[in-house]
C-alpha positions in Angstrom: 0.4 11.2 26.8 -1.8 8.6 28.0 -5.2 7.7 28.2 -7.7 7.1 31.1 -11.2 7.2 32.3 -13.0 10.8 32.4 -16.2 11.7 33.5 -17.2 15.2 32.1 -17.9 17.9 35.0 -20.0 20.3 34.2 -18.0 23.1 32.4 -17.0 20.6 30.1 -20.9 20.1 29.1 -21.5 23.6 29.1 -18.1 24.9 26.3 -18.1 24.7 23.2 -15.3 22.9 21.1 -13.8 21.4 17.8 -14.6 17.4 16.7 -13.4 14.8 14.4 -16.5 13.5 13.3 -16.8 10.0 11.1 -19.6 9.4 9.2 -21.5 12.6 10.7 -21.1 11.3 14.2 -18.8 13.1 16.7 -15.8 10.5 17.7 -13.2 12.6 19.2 -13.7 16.3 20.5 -10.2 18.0 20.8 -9.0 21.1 23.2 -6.5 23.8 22.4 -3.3 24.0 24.3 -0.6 27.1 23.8 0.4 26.6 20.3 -2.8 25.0 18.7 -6.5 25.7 18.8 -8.6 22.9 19.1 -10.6 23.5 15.3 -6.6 23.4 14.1 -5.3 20.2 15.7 -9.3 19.2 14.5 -9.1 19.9 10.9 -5.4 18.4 10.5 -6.7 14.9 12.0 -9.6 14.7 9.8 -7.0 15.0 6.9 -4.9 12.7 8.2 -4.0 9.7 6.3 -2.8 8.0 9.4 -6.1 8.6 11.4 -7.9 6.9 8.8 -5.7 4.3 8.5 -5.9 3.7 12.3 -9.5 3.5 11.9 -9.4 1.1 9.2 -7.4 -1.0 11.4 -10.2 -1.0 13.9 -13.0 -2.1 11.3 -14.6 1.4 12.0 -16.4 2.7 9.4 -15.4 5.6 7.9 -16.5 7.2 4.6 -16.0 10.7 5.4 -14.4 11.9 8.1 -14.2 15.6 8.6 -13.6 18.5 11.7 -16.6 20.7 12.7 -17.3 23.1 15.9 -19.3 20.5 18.7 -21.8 22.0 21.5 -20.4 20.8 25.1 -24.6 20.1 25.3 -23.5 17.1 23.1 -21.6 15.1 26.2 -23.7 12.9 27.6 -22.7 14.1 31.4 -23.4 10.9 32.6 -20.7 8.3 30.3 -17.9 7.3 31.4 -15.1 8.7 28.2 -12.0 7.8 27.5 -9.7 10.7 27.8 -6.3 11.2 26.5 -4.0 13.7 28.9 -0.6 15.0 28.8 1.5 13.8 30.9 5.3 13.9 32.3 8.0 11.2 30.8 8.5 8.5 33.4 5.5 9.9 35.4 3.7 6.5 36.8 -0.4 6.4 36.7 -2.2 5.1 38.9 -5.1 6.3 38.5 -5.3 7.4 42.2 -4.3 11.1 41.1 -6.0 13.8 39.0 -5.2 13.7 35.1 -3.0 15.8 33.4 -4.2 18.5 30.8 -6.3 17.1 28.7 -5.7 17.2 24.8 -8.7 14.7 23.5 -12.0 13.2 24.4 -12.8 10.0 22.9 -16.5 9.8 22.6 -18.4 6.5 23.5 -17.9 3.6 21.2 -14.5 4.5 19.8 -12.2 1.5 19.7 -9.2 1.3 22.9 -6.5 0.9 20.3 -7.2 4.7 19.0 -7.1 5.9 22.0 -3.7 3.6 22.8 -2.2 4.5 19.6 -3.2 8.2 19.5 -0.6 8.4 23.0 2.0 6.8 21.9 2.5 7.2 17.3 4.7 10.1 17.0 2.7 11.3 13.8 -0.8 11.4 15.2 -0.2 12.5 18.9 1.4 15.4 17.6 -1.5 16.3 15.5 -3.4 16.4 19.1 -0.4 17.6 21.3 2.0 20.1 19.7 4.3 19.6 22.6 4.2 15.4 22.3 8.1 15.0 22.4 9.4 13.2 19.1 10.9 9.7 20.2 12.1 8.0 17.3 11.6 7.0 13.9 12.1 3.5 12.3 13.6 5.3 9.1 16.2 6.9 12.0 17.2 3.3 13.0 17.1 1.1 10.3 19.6 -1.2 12.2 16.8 -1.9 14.8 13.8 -2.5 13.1 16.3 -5.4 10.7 16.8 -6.9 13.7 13.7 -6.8 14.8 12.3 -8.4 12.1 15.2 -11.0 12.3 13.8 -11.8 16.0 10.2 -11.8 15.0 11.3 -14.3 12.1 13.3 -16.4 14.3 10.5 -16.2 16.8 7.7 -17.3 14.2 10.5 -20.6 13.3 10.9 -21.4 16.3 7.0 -22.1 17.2 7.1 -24.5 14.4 9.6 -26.8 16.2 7.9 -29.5 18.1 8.9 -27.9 21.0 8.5 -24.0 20.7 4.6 -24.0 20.2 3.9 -23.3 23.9 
C-alpha cells in the first residue's frame, strides 16, 4: 500500500461509509474491498491495540476511539486528504499516474506517520487491506533484529568517539 494526496470527487461526497472516530471526531473513513466490508475492517481498528498505540505515539489524543457508519456529506470536497491505496510490489509512484484502489481516507489533521505506518506494519494494514501481503515478522528472524540492535549499539558508540559525532 502507500499513501498519497486525494481530493474527494463527488461520488465520494455523495456514499455513505464506515469511520474510526477518536474522541467523537471522524479520523479515518475506510472502504470495503472483496473479502471485508468497510464497518468490518472499521470496528477491528477501533479495537486495535496497535492503532491506539500508534496514536499514542503521535501525541493524539485518544480517550475513546470507536467505528460508526459516516455520511460522504461529511467530506469537506474541497481538502486536500491523505489517502492510502493499494498498490502493486515494486510498482514506482510518481505521483504522475492515477491511485490504486483505495482502502482508507485519512481525514484532515491526522498525523503523516499513521498514515506511513498504516502502509507498511503488517498488523494494522491488514486490518484495512485483507489482501496486504505478510512480509515478515521480527519473532520469524530473531537473528536479524540481534544484529540489528548490535549495529544500532555500535552506531550509538561510535558517535561518542571524538570523531564519529558528525
Amino acid at each position: 500500500m502507500t499513501a498519497g494526496v486525494y481530493h474527494p470527487k463527488p461520488e465520494a461526497i455523495t456514499a455513505e461509509c464506515w469511520g474510526v472516530f477518536v474522541d467523537s471526531t471522524p479520523y479515518i473513513l475506510l472502504m470495503s474491498d472483496d473479502e471485508r466490508s468497510a464497518r468490518e475492517k472499521a470496528e477491528r481498528l477501533a479495537e486495535s491495540a496497535n492503532f491506539r498505540t500508534l496514536l499514542e505515539a503521535t501525541l493524539t489524543a485518544c480517550e475513546q476511539i470507536e467505528a460508526r457508519r459516516v455520511d460522504g456529506r461529511a467530506i469537506d470536497g474541497d481538502e486536500q486528504l491523505t489517502v492510502i491505496s493499494a498498490s502493486r510490489s515494486g510498482d514506482v509512484e510518481t505521483g504522475t499516474r492515477e491511485i490504486g484502489e483505495i482502502r482508507a481516507i485519512l481525514m484532515p489533521g491526522c498525523h503523516q506517520a499513521v498514515a506511513d505506518t498504516l502502509c507498511i506494519d503488517d498488523a494494522l494494514a491488514a486490518l484495512i487491506d485483507s489482501k496486504f501481503p505478510r512480509v515478515s515478522n521480527f519473532d520469524d528472524l530473531p537473528e536479524l533484529s540481534d544484529r540489528d540492535v548490535k549495529i544500532s549499539l555500535g552506531n550509538l558508540e561510535a558517535r561518542k568517539h571524538p570523531r564519529g559525532g558528525h
